[in-house]
C-alpha positions as CSV (number, residue, x, y, z in Angstrom):
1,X,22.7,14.3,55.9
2,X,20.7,15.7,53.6
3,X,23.6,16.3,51.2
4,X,24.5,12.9,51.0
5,X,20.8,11.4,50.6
6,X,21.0,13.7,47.3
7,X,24.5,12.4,46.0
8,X,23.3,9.1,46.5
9,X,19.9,9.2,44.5
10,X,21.9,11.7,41.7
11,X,24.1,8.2,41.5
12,X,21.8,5.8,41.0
13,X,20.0,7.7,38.2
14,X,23.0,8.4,36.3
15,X,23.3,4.6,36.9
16,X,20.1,3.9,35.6
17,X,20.5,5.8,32.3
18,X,23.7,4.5,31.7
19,X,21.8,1.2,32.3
20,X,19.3,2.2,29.8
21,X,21.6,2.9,27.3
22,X,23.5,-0.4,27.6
23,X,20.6,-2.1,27.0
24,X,19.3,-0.5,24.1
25,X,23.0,-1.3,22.5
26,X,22.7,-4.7,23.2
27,X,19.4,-4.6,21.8
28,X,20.5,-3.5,18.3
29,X,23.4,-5.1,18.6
30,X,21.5,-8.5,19.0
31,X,18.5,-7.0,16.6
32,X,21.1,-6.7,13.6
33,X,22.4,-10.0,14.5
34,X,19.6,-12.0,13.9
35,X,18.9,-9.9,10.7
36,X,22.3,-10.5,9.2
37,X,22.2,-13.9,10.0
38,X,18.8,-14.8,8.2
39,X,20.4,-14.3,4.9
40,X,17.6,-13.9,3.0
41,X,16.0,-11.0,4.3
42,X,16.1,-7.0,3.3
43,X,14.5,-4.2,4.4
44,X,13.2,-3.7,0.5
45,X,10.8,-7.0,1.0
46,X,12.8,-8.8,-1.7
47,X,13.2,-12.4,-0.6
48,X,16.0,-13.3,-2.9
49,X,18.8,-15.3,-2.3
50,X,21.9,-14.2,-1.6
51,X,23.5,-16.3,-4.5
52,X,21.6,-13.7,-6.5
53,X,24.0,-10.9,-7.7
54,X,22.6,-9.7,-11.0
55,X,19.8,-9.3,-12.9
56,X,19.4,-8.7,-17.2
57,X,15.8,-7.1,-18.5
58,X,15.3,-7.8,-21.7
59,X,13.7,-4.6,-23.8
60,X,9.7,-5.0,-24.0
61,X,8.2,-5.1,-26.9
62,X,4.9,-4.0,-28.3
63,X,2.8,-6.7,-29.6
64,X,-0.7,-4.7,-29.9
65,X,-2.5,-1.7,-31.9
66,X,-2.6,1.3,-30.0
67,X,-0.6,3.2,-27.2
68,X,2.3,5.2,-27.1
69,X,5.3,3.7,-29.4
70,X,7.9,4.5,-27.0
71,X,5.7,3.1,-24.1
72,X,7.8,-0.8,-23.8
73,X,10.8,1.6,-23.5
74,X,9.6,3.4,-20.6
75,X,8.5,0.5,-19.3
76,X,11.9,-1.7,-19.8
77,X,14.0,1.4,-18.2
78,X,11.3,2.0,-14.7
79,X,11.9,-1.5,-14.1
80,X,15.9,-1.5,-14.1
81,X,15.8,1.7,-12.2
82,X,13.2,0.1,-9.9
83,X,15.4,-2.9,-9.5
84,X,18.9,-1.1,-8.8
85,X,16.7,1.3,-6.6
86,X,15.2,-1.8,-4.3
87,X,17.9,-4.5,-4.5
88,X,21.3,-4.6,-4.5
89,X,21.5,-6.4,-7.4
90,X,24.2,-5.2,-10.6
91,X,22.2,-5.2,-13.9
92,X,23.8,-6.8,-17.3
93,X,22.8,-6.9,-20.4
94,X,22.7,-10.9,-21.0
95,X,23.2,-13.6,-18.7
96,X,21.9,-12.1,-15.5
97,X,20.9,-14.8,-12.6
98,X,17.4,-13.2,-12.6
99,X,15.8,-12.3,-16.2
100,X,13.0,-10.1,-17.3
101,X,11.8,-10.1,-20.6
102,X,8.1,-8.7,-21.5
103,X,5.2,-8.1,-24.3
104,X,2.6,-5.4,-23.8
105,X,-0.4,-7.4,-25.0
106,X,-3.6,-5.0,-24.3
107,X,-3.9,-1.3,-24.6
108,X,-7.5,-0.5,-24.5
109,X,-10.5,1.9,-23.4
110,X,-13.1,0.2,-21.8
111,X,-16.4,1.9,-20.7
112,X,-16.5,1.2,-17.0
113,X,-18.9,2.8,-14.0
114,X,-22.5,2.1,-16.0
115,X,-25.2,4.9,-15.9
116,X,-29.7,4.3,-15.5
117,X,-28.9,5.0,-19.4
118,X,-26.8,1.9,-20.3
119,X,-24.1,5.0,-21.1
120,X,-20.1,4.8,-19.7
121,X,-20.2,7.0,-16.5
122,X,-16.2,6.3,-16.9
123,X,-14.0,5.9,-19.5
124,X,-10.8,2.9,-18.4
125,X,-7.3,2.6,-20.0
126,X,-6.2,-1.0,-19.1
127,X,-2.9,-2.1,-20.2
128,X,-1.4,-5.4,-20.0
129,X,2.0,-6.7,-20.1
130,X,2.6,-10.3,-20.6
131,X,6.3,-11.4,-18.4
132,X,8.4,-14.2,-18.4
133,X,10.7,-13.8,-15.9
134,X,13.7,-17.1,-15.4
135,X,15.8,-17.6,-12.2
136,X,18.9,-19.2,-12.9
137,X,19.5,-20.1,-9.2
138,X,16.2,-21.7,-8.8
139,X,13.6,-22.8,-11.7
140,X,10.7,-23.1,-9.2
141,X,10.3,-19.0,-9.1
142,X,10.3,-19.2,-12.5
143,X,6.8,-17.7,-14.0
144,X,5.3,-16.7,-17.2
145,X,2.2,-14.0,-16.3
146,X,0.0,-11.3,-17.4
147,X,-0.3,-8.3,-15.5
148,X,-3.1,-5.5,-15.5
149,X,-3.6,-2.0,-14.8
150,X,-6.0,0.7,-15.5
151,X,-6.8,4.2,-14.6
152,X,-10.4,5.9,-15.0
153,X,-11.0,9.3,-16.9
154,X,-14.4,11.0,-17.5
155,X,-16.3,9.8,-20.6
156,X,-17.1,13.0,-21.8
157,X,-12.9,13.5,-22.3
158,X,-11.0,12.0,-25.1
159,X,-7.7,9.5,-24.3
160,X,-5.5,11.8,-25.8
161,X,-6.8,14.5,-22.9
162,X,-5.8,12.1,-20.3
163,X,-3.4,9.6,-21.5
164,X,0.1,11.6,-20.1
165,X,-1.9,12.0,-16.9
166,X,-2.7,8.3,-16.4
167,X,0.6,6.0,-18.5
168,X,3.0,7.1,-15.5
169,X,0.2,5.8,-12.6
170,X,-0.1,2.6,-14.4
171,X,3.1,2.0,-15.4
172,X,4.4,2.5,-11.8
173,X,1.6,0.2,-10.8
174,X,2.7,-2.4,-13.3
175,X,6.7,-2.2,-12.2
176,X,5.5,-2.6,-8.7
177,X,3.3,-5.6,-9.4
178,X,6.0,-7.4,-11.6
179,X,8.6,-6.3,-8.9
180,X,6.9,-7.8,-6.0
181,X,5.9,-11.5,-7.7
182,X,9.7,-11.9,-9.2
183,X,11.8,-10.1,-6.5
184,X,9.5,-10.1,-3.4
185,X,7.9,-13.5,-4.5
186,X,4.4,-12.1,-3.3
């Protein structure tokens, strides 16, 4: 008797993970369902339509004294790369639904973090990049912005000291920011 009480409880929890696991494929089954279906949704946090295919950045230029001369370069090739990394989007060189084209309009050192001796406790790079950015599938995303970064350095150190430390955090910062208002619509 004692045999059979076993067999039947060894059943019922083989039943009740094979249960489990039916479940849990329904689940995702269902779960990716309703994502498919939405249409406009990614797991990148872009919400572009799916009429969207391509996208065309236009080189930046350099429209201010100061900063590195290759810097709208760098710039203009983060953001494609940041685009065909976060999208799924095919990049052309004119005529893209989705257009980019930028001016970097302030590259300056500010004295930030005041000391009791009206001196700079910090030193600030701030650069800003002027974007127009045009969506052919839908003018009301359309925008024409500036956008700001900045990174501190000690004021006792010179730019050139610090400038190849702080252009890549700001530049990332400034791909992300101009990312997320034309892709992510934040």
């Amino acid at each position: 008797m004692n045999f059979k009480r076993k067999n039947i409880l060894q059943r019922s929890i083989i039943l009740s993970a094979a249960a489990r696991r039916f479940l849990v494929v329904l689940f995702i089954l269902n779960s990716s369902f309703l994502i498919s279906s939405c249409g406009i949704y990614s797991f990148t946090g872009t919400s572009l339509s799916p009429d969207i295919k391509t996208f065309t950045i236009v080189n930046f230029n350099m429209g201010t004294a100061g900063g590195p001369s290759d810097l709208p370069q760098k710039l203009t090739e983060q953001l494609k790369e940041y685009f065909q990394k976060n999208t799924s989007l095919t990049l052309q060189q004119n005529g893209g639904d989705l257009l980019l084209e930028g001016t970097i309009t302030g590259y300056d050192v500010l004295a930030a973090a005041p000391t009791a001796n009206d001196q700079a406790g910090l030193n600030r790079l701030n650069v800003t990049i002027q974007v127009r950015f045009t969506n052919a599938k839908d003018e009301t995303k359309n925008f024409d912005q500036s956008f700001t970064y900045f990174a501190d350095f000690p004021q006792d150190q010179t730019l050139n000291q610090n400038e190849s430390r702080l252009l890549p955090t700001i530049q990332e910062n400034l791909v992300q920011q101009i990312f997320n208002k034309s892709a992510a619509d934040w």
